[in-house]
Backbone as numpy.savetxt, mean C-alpha at the origin, in Angstrom:
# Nx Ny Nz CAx CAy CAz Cx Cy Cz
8.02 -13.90 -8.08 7.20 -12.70 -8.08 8.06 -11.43 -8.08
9.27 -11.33 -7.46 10.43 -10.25 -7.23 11.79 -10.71 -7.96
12.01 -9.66 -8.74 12.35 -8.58 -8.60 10.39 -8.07 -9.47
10.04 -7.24 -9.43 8.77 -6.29 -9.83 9.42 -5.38 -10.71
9.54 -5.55 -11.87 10.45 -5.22 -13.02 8.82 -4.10 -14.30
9.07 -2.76 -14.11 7.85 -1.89 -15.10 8.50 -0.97 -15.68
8.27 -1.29 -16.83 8.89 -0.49 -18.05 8.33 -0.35 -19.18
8.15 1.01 -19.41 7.85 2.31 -19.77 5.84 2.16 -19.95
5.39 1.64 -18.81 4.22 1.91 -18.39 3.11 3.10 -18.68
2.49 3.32 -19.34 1.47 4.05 -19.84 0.03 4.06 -19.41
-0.94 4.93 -18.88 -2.44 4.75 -18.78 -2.46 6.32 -18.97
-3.48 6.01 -20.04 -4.01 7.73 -20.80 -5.32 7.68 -21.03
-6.43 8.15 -19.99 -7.54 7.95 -20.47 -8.00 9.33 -21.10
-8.86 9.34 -22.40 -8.89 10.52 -22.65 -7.89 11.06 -23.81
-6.60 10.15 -23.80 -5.56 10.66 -24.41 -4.89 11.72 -23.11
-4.95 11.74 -22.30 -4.11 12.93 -20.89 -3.79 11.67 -20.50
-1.99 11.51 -20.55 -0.86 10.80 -19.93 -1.45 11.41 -18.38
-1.33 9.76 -17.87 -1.38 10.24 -16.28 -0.24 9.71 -16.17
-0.04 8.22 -16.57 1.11 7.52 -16.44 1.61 7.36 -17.74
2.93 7.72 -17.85 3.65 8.27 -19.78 5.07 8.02 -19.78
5.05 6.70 -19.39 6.75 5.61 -19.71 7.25 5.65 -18.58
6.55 5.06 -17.66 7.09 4.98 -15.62 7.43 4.12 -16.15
9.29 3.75 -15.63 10.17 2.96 -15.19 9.95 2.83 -13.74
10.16 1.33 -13.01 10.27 0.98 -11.92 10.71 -0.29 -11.59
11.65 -0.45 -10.70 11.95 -1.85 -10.26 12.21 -2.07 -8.48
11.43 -2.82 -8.40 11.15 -3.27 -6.66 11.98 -4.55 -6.13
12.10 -4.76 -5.30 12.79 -5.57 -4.55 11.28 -6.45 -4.18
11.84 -7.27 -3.01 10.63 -8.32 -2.69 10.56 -7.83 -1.09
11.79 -7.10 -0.55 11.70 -6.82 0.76 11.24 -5.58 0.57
10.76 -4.72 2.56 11.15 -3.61 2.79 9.19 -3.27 2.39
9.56 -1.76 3.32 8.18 -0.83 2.95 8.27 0.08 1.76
8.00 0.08 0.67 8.10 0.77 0.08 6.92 2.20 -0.07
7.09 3.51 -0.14 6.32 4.79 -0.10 6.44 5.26 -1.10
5.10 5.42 -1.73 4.64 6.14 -3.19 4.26 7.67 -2.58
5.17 8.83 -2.73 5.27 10.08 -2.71 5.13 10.89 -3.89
3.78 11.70 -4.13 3.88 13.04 -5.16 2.71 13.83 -5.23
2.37 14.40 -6.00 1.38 15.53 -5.97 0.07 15.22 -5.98
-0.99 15.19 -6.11 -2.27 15.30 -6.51 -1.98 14.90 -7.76
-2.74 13.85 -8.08 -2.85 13.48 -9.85 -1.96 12.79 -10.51
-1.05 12.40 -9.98 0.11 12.37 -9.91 0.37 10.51 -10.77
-0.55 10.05 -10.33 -1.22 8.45 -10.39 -0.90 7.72 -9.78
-0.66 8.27 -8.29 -0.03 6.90 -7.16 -0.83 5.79 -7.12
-2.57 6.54 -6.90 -3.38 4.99 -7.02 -3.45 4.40 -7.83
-3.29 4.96 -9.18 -3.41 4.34 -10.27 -2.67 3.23 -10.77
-1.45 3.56 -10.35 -0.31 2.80 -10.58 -0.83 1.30 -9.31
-1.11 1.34 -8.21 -1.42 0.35 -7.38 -2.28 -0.03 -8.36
-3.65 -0.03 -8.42 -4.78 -0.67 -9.44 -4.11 -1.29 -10.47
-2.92 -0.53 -11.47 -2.82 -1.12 -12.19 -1.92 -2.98 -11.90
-0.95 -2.50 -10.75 -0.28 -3.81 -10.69 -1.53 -4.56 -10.27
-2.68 -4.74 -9.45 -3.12 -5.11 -9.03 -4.20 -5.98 -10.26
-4.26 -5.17 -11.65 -4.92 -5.71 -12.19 -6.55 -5.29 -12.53
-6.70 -4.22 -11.65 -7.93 -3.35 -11.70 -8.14 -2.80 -12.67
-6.61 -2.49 -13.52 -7.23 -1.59 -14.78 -6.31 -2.38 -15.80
-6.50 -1.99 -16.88 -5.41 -2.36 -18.16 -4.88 -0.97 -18.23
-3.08 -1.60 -18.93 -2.54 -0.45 -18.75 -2.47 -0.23 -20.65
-2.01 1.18 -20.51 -2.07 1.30 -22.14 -0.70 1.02 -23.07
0.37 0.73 -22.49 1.48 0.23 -23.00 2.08 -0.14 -22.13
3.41 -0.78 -22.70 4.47 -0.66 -21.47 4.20 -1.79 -20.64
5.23 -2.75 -20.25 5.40 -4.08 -19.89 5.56 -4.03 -17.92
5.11 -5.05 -17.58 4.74 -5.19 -15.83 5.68 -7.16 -16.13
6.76 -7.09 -15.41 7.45 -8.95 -15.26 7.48 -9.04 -13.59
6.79 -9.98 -13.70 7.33 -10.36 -11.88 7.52 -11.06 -12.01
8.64 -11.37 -11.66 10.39 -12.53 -11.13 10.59 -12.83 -13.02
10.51 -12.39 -13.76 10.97 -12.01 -15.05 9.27 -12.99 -15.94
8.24 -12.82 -15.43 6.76 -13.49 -16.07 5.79 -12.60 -16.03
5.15 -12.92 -16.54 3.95 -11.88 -17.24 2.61 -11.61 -16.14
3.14 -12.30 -14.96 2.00 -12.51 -14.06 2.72 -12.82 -12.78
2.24 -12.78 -11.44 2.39 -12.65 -10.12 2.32 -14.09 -9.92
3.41 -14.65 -9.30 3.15 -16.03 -8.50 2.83 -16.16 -7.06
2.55 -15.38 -7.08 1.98 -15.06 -5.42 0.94 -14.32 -4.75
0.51 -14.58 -4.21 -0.62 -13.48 -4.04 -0.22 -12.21 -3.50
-1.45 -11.23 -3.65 -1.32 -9.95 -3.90 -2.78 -9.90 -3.00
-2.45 -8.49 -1.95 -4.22 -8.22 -1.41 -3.70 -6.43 -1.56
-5.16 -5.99 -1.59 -5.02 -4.30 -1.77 -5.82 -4.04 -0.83
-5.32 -2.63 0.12 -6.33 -2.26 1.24 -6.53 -0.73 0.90
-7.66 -0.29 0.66 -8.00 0.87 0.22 -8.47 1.42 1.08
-8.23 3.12 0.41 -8.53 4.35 1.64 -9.58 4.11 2.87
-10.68 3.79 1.90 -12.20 3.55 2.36 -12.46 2.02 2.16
-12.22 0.97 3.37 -12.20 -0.27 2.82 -13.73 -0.67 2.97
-13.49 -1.87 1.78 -15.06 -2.30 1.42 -14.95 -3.66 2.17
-16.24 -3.44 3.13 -16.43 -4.40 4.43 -18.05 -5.09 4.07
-18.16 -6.21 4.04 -19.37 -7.10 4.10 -20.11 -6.84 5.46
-21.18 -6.63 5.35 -22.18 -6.54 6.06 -22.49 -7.50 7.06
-21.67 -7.94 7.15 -21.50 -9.44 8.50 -20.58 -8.96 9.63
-20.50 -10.01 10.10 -19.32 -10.03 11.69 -17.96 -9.71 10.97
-17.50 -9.36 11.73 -16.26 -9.05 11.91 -15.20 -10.14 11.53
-16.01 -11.71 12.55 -15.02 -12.75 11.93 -15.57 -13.16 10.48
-16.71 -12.63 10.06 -17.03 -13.48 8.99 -16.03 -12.62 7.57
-15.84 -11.53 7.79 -14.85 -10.71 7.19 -13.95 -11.30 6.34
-13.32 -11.52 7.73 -12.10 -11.94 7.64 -12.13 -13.62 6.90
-12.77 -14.47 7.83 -12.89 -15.92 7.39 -13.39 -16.05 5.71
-14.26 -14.67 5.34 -14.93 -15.25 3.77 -13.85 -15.12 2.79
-12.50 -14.22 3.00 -11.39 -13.96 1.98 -10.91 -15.36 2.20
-10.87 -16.03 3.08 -9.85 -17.13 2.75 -10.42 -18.56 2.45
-11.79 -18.43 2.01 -12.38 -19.29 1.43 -12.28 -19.92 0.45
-11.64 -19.09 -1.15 -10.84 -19.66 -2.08 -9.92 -20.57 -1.98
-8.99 -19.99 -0.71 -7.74 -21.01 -0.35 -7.73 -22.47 -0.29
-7.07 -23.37 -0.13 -7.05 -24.61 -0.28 -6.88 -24.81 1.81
-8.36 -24.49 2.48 -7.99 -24.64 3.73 -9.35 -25.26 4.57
-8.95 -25.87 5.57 -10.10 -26.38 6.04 -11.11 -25.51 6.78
-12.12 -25.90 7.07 -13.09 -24.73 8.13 -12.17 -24.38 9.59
-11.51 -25.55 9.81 -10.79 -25.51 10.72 -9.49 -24.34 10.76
-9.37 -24.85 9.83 -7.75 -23.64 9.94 -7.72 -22.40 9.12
-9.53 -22.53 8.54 -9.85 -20.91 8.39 -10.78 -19.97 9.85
-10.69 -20.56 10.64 -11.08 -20.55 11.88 -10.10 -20.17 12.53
-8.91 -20.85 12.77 -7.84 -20.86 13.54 -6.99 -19.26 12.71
-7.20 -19.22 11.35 -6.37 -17.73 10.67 -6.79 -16.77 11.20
-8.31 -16.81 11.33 -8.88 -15.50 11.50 -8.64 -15.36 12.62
-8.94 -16.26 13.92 -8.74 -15.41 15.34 -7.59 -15.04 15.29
-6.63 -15.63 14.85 -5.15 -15.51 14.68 -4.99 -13.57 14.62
-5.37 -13.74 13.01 -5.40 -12.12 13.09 -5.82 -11.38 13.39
-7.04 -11.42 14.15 -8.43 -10.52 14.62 -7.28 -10.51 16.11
-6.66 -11.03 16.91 -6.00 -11.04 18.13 -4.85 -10.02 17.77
-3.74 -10.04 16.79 -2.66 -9.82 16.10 -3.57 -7.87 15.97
-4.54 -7.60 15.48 -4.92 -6.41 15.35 -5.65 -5.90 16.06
-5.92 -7.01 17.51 -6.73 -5.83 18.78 -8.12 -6.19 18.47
-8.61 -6.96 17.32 -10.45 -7.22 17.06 -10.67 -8.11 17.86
-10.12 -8.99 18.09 -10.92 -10.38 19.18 -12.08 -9.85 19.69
-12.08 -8.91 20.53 -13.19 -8.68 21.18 -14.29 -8.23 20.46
-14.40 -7.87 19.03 -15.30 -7.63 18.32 -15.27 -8.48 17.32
-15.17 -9.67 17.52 -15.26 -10.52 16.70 -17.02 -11.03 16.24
-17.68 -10.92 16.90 -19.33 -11.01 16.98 -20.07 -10.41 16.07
-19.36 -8.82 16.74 -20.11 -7.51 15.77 -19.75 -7.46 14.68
-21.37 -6.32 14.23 -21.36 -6.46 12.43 -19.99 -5.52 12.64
-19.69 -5.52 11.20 -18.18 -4.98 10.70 -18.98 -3.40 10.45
-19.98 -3.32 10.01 -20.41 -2.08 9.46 -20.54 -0.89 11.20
-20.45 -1.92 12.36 -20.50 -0.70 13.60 -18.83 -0.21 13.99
-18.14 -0.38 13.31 -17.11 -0.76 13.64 -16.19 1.47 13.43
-15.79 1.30 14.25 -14.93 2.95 14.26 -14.05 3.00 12.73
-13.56 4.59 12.40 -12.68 4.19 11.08 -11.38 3.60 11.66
-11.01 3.77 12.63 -9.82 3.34 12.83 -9.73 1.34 12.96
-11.26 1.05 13.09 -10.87 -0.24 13.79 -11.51 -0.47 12.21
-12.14 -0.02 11.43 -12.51 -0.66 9.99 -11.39 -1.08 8.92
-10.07 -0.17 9.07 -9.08 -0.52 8.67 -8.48 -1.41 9.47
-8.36 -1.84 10.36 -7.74 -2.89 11.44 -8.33 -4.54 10.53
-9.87 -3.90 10.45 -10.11 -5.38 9.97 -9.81 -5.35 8.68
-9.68 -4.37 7.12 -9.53 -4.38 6.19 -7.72 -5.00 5.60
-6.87 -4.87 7.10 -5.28 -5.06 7.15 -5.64 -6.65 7.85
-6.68 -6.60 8.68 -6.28 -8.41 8.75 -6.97 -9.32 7.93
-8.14 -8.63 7.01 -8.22 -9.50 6.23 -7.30 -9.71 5.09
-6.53 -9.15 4.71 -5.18 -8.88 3.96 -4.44 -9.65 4.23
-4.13 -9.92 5.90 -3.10 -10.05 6.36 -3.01 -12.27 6.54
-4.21 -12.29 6.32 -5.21 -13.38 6.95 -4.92 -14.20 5.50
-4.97 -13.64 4.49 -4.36 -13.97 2.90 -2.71 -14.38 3.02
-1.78 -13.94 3.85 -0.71 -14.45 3.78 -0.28 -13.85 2.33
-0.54 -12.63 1.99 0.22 -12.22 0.66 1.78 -11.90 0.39
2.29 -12.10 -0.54 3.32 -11.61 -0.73 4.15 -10.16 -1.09
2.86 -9.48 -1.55 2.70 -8.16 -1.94 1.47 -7.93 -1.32
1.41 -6.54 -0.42 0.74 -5.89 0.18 0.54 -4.47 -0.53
-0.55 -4.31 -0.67 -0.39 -2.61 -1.41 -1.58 -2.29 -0.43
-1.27 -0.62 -0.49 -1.89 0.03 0.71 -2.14 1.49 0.33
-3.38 1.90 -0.28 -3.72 3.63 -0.83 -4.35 4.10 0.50
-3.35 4.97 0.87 -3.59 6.11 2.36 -4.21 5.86 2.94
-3.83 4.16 3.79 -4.38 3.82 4.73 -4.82 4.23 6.08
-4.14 5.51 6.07 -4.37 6.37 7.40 -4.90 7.68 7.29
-5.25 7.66 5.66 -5.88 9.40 5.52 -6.89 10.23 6.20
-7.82 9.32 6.66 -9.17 9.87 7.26 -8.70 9.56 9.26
-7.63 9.24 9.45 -7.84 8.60 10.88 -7.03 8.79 12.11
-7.43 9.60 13.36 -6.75 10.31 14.33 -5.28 9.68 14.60
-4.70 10.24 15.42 -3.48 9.64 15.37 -3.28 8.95 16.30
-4.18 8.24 17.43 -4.19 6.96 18.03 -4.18 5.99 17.03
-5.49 6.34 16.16 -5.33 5.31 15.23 -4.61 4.95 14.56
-4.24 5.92 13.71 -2.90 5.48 12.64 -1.82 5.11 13.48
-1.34 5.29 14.87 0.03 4.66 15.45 -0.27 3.28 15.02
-1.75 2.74 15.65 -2.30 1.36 15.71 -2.47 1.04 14.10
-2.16 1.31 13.12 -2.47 0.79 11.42 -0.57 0.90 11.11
0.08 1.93 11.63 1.43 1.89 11.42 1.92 0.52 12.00
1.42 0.08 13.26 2.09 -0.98 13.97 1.96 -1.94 13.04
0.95 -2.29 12.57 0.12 -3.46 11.89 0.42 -3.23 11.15
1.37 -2.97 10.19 1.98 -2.81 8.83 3.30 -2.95 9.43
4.06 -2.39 10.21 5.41 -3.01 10.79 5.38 -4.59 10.99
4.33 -5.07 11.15 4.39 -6.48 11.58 4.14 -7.22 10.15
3.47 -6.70 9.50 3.20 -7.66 8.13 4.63 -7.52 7.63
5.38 -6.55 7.57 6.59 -6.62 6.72 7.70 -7.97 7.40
7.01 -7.26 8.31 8.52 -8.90 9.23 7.51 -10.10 9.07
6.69 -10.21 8.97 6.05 -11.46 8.54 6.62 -11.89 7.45
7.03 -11.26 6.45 7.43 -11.68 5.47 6.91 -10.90 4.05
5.69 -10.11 4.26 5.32 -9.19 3.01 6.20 -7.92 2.40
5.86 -7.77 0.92 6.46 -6.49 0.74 4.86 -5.89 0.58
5.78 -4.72 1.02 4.43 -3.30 1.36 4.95 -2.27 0.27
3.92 -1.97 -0.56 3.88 -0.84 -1.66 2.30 0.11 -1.26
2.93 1.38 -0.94 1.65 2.10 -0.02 2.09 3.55 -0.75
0.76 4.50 -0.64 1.00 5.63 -1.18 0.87 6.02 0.40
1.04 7.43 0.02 0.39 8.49 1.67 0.89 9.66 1.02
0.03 10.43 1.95 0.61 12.04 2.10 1.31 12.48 3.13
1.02 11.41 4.29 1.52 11.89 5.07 3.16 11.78 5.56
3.38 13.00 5.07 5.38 12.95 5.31 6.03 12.17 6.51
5.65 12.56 7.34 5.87 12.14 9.30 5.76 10.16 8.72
4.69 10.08 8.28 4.61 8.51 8.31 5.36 7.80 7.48
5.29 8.53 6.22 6.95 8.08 5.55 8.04 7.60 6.14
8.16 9.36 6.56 9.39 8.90 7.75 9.40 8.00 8.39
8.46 7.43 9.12 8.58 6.26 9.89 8.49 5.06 9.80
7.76 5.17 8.27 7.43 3.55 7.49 8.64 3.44 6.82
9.05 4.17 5.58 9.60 4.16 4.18 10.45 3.33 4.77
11.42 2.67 4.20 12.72 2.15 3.75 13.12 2.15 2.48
12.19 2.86 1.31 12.52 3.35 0.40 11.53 4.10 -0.20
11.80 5.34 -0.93 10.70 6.40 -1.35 10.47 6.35 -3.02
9.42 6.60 -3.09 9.20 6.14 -4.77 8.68 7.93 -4.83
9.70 8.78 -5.63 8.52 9.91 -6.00 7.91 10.10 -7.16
6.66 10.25 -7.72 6.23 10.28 -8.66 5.70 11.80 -9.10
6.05 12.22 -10.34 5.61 13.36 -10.82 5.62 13.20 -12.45
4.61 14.14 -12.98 4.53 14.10 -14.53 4.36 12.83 -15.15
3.93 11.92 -14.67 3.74 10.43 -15.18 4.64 9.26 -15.03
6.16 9.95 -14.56 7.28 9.22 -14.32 7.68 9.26 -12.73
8.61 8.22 -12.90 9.15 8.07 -11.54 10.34 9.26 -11.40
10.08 10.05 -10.97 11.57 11.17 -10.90 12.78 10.68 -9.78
12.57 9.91 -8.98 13.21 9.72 -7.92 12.84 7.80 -7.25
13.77 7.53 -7.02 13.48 6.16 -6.45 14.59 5.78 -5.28
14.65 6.76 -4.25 16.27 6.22 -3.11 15.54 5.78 -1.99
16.64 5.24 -0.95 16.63 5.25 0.21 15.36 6.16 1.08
14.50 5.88 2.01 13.99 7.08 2.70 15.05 8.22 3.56
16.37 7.16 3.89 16.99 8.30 4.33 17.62 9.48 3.28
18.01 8.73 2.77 18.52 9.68 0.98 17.90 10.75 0.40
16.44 10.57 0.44 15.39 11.42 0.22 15.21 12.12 0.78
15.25 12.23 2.25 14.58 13.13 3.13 15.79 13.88 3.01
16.83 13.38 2.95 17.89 14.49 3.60 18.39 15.24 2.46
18.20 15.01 0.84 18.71 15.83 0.13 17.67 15.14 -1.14
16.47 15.95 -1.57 15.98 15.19 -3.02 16.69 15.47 -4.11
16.74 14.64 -5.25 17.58 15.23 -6.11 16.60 16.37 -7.45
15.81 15.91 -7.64 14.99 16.28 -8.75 14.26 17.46 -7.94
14.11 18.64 -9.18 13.43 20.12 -8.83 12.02 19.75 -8.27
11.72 18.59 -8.82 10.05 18.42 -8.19 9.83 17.83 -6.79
10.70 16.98 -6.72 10.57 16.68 -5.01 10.86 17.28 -4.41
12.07 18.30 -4.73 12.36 19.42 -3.52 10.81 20.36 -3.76
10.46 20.88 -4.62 9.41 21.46 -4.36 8.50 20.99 -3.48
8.05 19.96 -4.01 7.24 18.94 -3.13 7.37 19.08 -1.67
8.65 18.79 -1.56 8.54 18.76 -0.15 8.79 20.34 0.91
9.02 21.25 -0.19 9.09 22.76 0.51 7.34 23.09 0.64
6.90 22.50 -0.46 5.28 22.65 -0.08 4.11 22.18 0.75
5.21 20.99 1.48 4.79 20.00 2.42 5.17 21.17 3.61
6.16 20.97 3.89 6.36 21.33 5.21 7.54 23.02 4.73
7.10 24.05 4.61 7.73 24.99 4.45 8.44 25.79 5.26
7.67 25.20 6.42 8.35 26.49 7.77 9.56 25.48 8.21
10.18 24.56 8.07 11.41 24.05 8.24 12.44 23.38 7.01
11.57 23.13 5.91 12.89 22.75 4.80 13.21 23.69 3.93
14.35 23.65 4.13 15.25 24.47 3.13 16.75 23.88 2.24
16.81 23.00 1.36 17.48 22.27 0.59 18.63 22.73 -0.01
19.87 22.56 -0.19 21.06 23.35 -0.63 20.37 22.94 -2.39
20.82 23.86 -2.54 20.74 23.79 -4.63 22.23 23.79 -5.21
């Protein structure tokens, strides 16, 4: 499934390049952070690996094949939750799997414990707080055993008790063994997730380093902008 090998990637609906010859290549480890402007096509680009959309040119190889040998789960801004319990959530994703009632039983408490739900394991999913709706939207993800994790601003709408508690639970999937490909806006959480920064502007990847690399000196005129427009009252970048 890794190396995640995309070259010169295209989606133009309309004929307006959102995405207009993105180069990219991923590792199988590590958190990776999709950083850039509004419009920019961070989600887009997730959907597309994911398969949500067709892309309009431009080649996607994982581990050098035309397709993913591994599974893949996506947890979106606003996750889409079944109108059942909490465990039933979780237990109906892993129904495809090749697993017994038993040890789709035994996954779910597994992760419903692992993210703090146990105790709402009963209740419908629909009473559930935003912070604890993503809790269950990351363990039903998590409950998949994927190999690729993708994650569109999983913390956008949600106080910052919460997001410590969605940051944790993404620290733990990575040492589980997942790679994490996540957009955000939020800089601070970068900082604390990234282990590598993807910046995207004009349809291309302008930048692809280290999170420490990035923060401390961008190279391209657009990320330094970017980030003087993020946080202005403290960065100031040598040119």
């Amino acid at each position: 499934m890794f190396p995640l090998h995309i070259s010169g990637l295209r989606f133009q609906p309309n004929g307006r390049a959102v995405l207009d010859g993105l180069d990219l290549q991923l590792s199988g480890d590590g958190i990776s952070v999709i950083l850039g402007p509004n419009g920019t096509g961070k989600t887009l680009l997730l959907r597309l690996l994911a398969g949500f959309l067709p892309a309009h040119g431009g080649t996607i190889l994982w581990g050098g094949a035309g397709r993913p040998d591994g599974r893949m789960a996506m947890v979106f801004q606003q996750p889409m939750l079944l109108r059942l319990s909490v465990f039933t959530n979780v237990e109906f994703a892993l129904r495809p799997q090749s697993l017994s009632a038993a040890e789709r039983k035994e996954r779910t408490n597994e992760v419903l414990e692992r993210v703090g739900l146990a105790h709402r394991a009963a209740d419908c999913a629909r009473l559930l707080s935003g912070g604890e709706r993503q809790r269950l939207a990351l363990a039903r993800a998590w409950a998949m055993r994927p190999r690729l994790l993708m994650l569109d601003e999983p913390t956008a709408s949600l106080d910052p008790s919460a997001t410590e508690a969605v940051e944790r639970i993404i620290r733990e999937i990575r040492t589980d063994g997942a790679k994490v490909l996540m957009t955000t806006h939020n800089l601070g959480q970068a900082t604390r997730l990234a282990d590598d920064i993807i910046f995207l502007a004009g349809g291309r990847v302008q930048e692809h380093e280290s999170a420490q690399r990035f923060f401390a000196r961008p190279q391209s005129a657009a990320a330094r902008a970017f980030m003087q427009g993020e946080l202005p009252w403290r960065i100031a970048f040598d040119r």
